[in-house]
Every structure is written in C-alpha cells, then in structure tokens.
C-alpha positions as semicolon CSV with decimal commas, in nm:
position;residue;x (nm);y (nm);z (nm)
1;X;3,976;-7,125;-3,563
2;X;4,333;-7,200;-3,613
3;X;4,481;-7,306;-3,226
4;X;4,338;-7,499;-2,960
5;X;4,473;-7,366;-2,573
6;X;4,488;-7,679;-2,367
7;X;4,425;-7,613;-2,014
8;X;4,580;-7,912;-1,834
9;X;4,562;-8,009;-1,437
10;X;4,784;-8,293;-1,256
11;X;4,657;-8,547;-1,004
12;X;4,879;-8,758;-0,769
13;X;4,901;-9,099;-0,675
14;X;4,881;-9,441;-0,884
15;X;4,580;-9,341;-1,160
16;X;4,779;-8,988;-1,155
17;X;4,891;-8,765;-1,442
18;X;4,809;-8,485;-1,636
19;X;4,377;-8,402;-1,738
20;X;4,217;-8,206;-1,930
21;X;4,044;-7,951;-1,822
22;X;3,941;-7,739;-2,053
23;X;4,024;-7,594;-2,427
24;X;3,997;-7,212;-2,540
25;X;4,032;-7,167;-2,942
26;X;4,183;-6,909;-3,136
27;X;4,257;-6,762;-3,464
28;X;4,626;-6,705;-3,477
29;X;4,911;-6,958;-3,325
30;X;5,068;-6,627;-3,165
31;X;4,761;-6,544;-2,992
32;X;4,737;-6,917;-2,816
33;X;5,133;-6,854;-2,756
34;X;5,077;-6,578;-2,563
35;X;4,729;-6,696;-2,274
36;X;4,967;-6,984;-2,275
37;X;5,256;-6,812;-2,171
38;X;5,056;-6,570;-1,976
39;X;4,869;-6,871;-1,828
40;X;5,151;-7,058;-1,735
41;X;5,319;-6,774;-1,568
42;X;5,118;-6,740;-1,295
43;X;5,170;-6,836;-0,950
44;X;5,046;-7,211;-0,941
45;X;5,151;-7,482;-0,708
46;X;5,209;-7,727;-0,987
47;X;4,900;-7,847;-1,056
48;X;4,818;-7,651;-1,373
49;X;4,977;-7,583;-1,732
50;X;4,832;-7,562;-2,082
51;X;4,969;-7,599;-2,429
52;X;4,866;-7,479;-2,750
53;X;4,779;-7,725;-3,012
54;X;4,725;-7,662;-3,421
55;X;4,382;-7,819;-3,509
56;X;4,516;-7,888;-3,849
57;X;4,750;-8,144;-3,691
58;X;4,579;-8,520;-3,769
59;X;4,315;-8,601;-3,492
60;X;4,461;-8,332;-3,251
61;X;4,105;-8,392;-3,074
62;X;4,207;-8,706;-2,912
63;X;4,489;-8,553;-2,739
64;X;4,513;-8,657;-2,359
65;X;4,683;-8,482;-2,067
66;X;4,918;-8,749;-2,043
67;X;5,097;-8,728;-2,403
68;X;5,131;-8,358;-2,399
C-alpha cells in the first residue's frame, strides 16, 4: 500500500483543532484522490475532511490533525 486516506474531525473551543479519526490505505495515489474528493464532497457541517498522504514520505505516521 502506496496512500494513506486521512479521515480528519474538528473540535471547538481552547484544546480545539483538527483529530484523527481514522486512516483507509490504498494502492494508487489516484485512488486516495478520488474517496477524498468524494469524501469531502459530501454534505458536512464542517466538522469533517480527510487528506491523502504518501507513506513513502519520512515518518508520515506521526502526522496529527493539526499540521495537515
């Protein structure tokens, strides 16, 4: 696996930002591009996103919500 789909979720107030809540993989970068897109597209009140990340970028596992 190739991709790593970040599912993201915000929380208000003064220990607010963006968390993690949970990560799909896949083979092929255009693959994650797309449940991303698809993902993000859908009716949300703001709360939600994801991103895709390439797990052959240096420690991509310590990624946090807040420094996507």
């Amino acid at each position: 696996m190739k991709w790593a789909l970040i599912i993201l979720y915000f929380i208000g107030g003064p220990d607010g930002g963006w968390y993690e809540s949970e990560r799909k993989f896949f083979q092929t970068e255009k693959e994650c591009i797309e449940h991303m897109e698809f993902f993000n597209n859908m009716p949300k009140p703001g709360v939600m996103m994801s991103r895709c990340h390439d797990l052959n970028e240096k420690e991509w596992w310590k990624i946090k919500g807040g420094t996507i």
